[in-house]
C-alpha positions as CSV (number, residue, x, y, z in Angstrom):
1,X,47.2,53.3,-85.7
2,X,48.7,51.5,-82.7
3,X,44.8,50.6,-81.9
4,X,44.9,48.9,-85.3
5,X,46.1,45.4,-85.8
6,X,46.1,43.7,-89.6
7,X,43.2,41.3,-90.3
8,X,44.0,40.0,-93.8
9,X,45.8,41.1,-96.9
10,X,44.5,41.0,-100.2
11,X,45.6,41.3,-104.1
12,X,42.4,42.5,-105.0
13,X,40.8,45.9,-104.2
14,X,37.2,45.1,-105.4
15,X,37.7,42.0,-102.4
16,X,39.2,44.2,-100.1
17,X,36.6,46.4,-100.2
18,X,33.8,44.1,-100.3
19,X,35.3,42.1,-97.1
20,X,35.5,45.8,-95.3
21,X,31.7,46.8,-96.7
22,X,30.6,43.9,-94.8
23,X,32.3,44.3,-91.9
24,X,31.1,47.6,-91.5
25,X,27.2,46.9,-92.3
26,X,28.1,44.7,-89.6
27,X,29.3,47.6,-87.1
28,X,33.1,46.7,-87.4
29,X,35.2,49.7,-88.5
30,X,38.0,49.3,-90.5
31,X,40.8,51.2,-92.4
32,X,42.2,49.6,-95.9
33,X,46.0,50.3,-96.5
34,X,48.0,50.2,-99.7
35,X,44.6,50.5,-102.3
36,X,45.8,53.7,-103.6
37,X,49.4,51.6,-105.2
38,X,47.1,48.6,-105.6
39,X,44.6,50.8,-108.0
40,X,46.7,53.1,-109.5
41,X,50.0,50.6,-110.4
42,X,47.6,47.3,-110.8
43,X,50.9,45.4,-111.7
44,X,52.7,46.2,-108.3
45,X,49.9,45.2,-106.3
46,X,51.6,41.5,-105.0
47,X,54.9,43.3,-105.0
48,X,54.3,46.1,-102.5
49,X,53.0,43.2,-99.9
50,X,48.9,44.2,-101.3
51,X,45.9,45.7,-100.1
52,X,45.7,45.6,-96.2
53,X,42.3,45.4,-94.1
54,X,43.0,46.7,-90.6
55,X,40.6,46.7,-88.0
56,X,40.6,47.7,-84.1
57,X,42.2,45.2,-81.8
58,X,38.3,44.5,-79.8
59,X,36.5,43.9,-82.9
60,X,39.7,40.9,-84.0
61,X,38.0,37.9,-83.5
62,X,34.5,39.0,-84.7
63,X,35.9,40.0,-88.0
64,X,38.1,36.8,-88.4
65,X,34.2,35.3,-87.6
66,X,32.7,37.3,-89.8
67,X,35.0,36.9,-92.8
68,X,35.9,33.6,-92.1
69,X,39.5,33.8,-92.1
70,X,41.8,31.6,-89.3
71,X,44.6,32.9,-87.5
């Protein structure tokens, strides 16, 4: 994953995968992290650090611009 770099984190999974749907109708891959604990132990969810939304180094600033999120 070392071409990876974290874009946001969320505590929601149906968010998570709702901000990576549209990034990828969009032609930005990305990888979600920690959904699995997030789905199956609902409760731990803020606890393990949440739901992580990766995406490739390039693609960075077009899915902070897509997605609207800041540095």
């Amino acid at each position: 994953m070392e071409n990876f770099v974290l874009l946001h984190t969320y505590f929601n999974s149906l968010d998570a995968h709702n901000a990576k749907n549209h990034l990828e109708s969009c032609g930005i891959f990305s990888q979600i992290m920690g959904d699995v604990n997030a789905t199956t132990y609902n409760y731990f969810t803020q606890a393990n650090g949440g739901i992580e939304l990766y995406v490739y180094k390039d693609d960075l600033e077009n899915a902070r611009n897509l997605l609207n999120i800041s540095e």
